[in-house]
C-alpha positions in Angstrom: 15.2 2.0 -16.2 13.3 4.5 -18.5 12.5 7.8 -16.8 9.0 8.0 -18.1 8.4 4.7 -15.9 10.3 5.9 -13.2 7.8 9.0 -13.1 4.7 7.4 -13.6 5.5 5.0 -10.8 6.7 7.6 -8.1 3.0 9.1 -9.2 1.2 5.9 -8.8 3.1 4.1 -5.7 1.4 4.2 -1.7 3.8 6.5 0.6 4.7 4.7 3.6 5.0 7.5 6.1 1.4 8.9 4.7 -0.2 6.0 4.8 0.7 4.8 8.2 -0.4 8.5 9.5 -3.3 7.4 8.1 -3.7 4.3 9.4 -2.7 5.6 13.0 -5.1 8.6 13.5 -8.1 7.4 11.1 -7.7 3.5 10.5 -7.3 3.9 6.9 -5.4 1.9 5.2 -7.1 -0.3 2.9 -8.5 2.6 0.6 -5.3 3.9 0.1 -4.5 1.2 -1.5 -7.5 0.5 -3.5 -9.3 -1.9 -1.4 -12.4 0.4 -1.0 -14.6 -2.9 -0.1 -12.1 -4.2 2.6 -11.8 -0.6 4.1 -15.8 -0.3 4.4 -15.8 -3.5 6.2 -12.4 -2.4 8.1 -15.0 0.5 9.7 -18.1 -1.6 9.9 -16.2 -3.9 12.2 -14.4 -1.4 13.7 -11.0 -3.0 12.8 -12.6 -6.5 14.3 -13.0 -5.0 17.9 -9.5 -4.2 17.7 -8.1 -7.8 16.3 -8.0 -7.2 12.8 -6.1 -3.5 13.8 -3.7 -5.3 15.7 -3.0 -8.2 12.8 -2.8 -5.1 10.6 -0.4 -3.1 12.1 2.2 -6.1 11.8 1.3 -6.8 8.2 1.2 -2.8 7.0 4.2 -2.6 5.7 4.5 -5.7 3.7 1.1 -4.6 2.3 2.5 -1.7 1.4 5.5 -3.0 -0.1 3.2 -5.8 -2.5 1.1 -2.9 -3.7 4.0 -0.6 -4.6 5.3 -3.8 -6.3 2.0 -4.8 -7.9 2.1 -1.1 -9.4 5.5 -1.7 -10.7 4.8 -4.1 -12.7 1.7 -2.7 -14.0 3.1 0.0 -15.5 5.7 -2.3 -17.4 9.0 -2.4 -15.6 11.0 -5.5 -15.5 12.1 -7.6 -12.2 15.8 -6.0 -12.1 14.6 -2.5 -12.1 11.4 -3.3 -9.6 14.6 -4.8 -7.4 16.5 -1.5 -7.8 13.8 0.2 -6.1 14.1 -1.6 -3.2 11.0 -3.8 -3.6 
């Protein structure tokens, strides 16, 4: 895995542990990872009286985890080093 790579994805990718802080004490999880629109309507809805909060805090991680991935291989790295990362 090239080390320029490696650096710009450990800039780009979503911390877990910050964004579920996030999530917990504000609700925000969607803009963190660039989902203003969903995020807005997240508020508007206030987390679907509570449904959409609960659906969400069973699906965080894996959302996390897709747009860590999607990141991955948007800055150009292969499957086998994505996998090495854990992802």
């Amino acid at each position: 895995m090239e080390t320029n790579k490696l650096l710009l994805y450990n800039e780009r990718r979503a911390n877990k542990s910050n964004i579920w802080l996030l999530f917990l004490f504000l609700g925000w999880s969607y803009g963190s990872m660039d989902q203003i629109f969903l995020q807005i309507i997240y508020y508007l809805t206030l987390g679907g009286l509570g449904v959409w909060t609960l659906y969400r805090l069973f699906t965080l991680n894996k959302a996390i985890r897709n747009y860590n991935k999607k990141i991955a291989k948007d800055i150009g790295m292969n499957e086998s080093d994505i996998s090495s990362l854990g992802l």
